[in-house]
C-alpha positions as CSV (number, residue, x, y, z in Angstrom):
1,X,7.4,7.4,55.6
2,X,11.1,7.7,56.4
3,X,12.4,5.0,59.8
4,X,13.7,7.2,62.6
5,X,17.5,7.1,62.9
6,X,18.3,5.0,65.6
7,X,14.9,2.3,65.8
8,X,12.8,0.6,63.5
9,X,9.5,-0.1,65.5
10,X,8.4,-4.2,64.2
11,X,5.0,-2.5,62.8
12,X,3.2,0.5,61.4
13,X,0.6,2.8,62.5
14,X,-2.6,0.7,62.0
15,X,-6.2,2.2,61.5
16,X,-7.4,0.5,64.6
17,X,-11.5,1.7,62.9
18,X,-11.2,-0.5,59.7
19,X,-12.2,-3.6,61.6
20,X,-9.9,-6.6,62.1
21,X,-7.3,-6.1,64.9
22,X,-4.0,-7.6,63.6
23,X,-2.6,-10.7,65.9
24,X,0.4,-8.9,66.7
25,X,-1.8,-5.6,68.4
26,X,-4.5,-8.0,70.4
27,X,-4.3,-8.4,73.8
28,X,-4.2,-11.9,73.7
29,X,-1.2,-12.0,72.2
30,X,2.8,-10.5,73.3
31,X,3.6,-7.1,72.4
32,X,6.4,-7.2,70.1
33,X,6.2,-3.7,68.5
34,X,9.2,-2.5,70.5
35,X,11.3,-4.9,68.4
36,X,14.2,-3.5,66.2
37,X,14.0,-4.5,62.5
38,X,15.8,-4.4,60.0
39,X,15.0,-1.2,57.9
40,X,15.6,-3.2,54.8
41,X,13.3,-6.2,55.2
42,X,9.8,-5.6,53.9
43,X,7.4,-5.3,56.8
44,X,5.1,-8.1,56.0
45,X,8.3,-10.7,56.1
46,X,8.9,-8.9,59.5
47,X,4.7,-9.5,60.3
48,X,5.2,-13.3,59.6
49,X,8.6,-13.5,61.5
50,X,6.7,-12.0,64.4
51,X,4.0,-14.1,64.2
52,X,6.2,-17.2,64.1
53,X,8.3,-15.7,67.5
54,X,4.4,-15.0,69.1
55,X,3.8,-19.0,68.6
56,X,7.7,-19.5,70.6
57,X,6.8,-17.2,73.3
58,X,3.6,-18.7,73.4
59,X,4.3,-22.2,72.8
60,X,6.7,-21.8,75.9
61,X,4.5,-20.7,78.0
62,X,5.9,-17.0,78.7
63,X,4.2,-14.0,80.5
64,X,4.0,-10.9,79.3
65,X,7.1,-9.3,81.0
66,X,9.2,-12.1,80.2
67,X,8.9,-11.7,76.6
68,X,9.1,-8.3,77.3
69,X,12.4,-8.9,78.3
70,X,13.6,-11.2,75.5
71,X,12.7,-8.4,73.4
72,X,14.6,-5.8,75.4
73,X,17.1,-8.3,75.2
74,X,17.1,-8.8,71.2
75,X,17.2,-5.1,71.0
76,X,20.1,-4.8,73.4
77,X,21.9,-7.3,71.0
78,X,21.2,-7.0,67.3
79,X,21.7,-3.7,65.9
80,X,19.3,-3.5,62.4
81,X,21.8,-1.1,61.2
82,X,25.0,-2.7,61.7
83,X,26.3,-5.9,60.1
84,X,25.1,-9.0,60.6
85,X,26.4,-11.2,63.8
86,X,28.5,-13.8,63.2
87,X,26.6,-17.3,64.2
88,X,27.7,-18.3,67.5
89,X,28.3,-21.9,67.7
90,X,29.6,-22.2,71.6
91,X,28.6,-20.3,75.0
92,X,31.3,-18.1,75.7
93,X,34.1,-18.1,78.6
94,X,32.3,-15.2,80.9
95,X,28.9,-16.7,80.2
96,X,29.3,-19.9,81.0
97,X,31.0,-18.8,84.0
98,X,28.1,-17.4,84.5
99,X,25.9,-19.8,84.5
100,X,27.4,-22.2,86.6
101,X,27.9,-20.0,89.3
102,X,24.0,-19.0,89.2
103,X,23.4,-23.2,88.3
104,X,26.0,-24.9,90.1
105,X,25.9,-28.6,89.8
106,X,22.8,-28.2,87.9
107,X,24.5,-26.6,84.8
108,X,24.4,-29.7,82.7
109,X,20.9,-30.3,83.2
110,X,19.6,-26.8,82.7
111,X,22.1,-26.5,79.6
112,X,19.8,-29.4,78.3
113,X,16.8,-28.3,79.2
114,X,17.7,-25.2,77.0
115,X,18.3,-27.4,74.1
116,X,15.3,-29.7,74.7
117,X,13.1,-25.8,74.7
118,X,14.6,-25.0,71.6
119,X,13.9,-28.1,70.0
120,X,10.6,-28.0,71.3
121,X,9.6,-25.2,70.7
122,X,11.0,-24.6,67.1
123,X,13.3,-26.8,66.3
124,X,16.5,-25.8,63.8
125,X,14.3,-22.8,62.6
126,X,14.7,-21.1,66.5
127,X,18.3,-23.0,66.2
128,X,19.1,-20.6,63.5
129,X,17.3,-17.4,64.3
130,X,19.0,-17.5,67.9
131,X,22.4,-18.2,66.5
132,X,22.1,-15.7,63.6
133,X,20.9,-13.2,66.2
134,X,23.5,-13.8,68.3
135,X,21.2,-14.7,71.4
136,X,22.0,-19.0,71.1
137,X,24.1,-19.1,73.6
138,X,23.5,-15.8,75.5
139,X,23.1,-16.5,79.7
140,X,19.5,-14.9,80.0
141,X,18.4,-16.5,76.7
142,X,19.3,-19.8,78.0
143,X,17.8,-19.3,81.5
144,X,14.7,-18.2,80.2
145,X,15.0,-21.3,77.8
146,X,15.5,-23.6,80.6
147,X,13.0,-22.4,82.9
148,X,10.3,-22.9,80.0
149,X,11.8,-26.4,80.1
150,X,11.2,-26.9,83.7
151,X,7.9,-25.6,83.5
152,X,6.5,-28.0,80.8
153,X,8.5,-30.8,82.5
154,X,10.4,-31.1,79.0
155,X,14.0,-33.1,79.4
């Protein structure tokens, strides 16, 4: 089966009548089949990377709609078929701009709140993936990050 030109869908048609539903198709758990992957990764590395972003989502304490739109985001950002980002190491001019305009004098705090989510929630293995996706320090990322944080009561 050839991948359509422009997308890579995160999973293969699945004979639903076989028996076991996989976790990533259940209703129980986020929908990530709208994901872009990379055409080149076999799909049962991509199967356990999704499984592994279900337990973050979940683990965080997301709805469906806002993974929905962390996955809208990731697709908006990381092209499969174009080089690999460079790792971003600091939040950028515009977005941290951004951010303290939408946080004011709460920008510190919510900045750590991101942190203490991501450390929570996966430690230097979401660390890497975000900055290797280029979503680290990217303004919705971190205000989804940060409201997680707020929600759980996490410092």
């Amino acid at each position: 089966m050839q991948a359509q030109a422009n997308q890579v869908h995160a999973v293969a048609p699945v004979d639903r009548s076989a028996g076991a539903t996989p976790d990533y198709f259940r209703e129980d758990t986020y929908d990530l089949s709208a994901a872009y992957l990379d055409p080149e990764v076999p799909l049962e590395d991509h199967r356990q990377a999704l499984a592994v972003v279900q337990s973050w989502f979940r683990a965080a304490g997301l709805d469906a709609a806002e993974a929905k739109l962390l996955v809208d985001r990731f697709n908006e950002v990381v092209d499969p078929y174009a080089p690999p980002l460079a790792a971003q190491d600091t939040l950028s001019g515009a977005g941290e701009s951004y951010l303290r305009a939408r946080w004011g004098g709460d920008f510190d705090r919510n900045m750590a709140q991101a942190d203490s989510a991501i450390e929570r929630l996966g430690g230097a293995e979401l660390d890497l993936f975000l900055k290797e996706s280029g979503l680290r320090f990217d303004p919705f990322v971190l205000r989804t990050l940060a409201g997680a944080a707020r929600r759980h009561g996490w410092q």
